[in-house]
N, C-alpha and C positions, 0 to 999 in steps of 0.2 A: 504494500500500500504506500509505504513513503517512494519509491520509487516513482509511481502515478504522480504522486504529490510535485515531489520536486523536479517531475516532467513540465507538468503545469506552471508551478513559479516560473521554471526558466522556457518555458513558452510566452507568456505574458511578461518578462522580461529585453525576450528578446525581439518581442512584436512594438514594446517600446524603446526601446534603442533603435530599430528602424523606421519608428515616427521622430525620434530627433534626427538620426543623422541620415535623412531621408534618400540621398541619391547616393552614398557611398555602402549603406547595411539594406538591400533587400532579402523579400520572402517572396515564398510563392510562386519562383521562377517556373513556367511550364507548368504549374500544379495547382490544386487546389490550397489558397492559402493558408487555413486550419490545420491542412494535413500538413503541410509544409513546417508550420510553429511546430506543431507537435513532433515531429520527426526530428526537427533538428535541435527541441530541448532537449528533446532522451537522446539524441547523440551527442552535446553537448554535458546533459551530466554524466554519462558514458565514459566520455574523453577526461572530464572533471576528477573523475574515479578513477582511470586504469592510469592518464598517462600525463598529467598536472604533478602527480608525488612525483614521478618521477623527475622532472625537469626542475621541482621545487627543492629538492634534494641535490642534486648539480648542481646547480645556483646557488649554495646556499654561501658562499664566500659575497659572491655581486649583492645577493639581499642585502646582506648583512652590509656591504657598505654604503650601499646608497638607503639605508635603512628602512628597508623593505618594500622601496618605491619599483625595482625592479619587477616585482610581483605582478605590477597591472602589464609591463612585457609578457611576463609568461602567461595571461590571461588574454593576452592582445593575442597571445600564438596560439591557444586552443581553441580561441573565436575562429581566426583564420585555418587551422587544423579541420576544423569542423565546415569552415565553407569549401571545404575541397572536395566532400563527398558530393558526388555529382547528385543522388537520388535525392537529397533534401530538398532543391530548389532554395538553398540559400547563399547569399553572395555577398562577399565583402573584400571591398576595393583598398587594399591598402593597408599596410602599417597602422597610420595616425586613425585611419577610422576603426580598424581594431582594437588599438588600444583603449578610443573613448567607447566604441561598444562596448566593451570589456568594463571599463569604469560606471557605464550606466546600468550594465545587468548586473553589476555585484550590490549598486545602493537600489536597484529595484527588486533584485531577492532578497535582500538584505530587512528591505521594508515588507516588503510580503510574509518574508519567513516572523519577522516579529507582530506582524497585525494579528496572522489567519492564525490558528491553532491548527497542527501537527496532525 
């Protein structure tokens, strides 16, 4: 069940991140847009899950000097990690617009996870 869950946060995360950064984060490419959110939150916390420690763990000298600001990188790279799977219908253009996707979908799960109950 938390699985479903935090499909959802990070589908309605990342449905708002591509209302801000509108021509750089789409969805939906080729597909129906729902499915599109949905598919590509669960490969998103997929990616979040198997292969985020690991890169957090490498990194973990750069965290530590730029005092963990390197982090929204490695979240900028799992955003992009994930728009590479062709089936999602999700795309995102760049570096700079990953890494602010990345910053908007952590303070939009962020708030989600603390409003909604678990």
């Amino acid at each position: 069940m938390r699985i479903l869950w935090r499909t959802v946060v990070n589908a309605i995360a990342i449905a708002v991140a591509a209302s801000l950064l509108g021509p750089w984060i789409t969805y939906g490419v080729g597909q129906d847009p729902v499915l599109s959110l949905v598919l590509t939150g669960l490969a998103l916390g997929v990616v979040n899950a198997i292969v985020r420690p690991i890169f957090v763990i490498l990194s973990f000298p750069i965290t530590c000097a730029t005092m963990g600001l390197f982090l929204l990188v490695i979240n900028g790279a799992m955003l992009l990690l994930v728009s590479q799977l062709p089936l999602l219908g999700f795309r995102v253009d760049g570096w700079l617009p990953a890494i602010g996707g990345a910053l908007v979908i952590s303070i939009v799960s962020l708030i989600l996870s603390r409003l909604l109950p678990d």
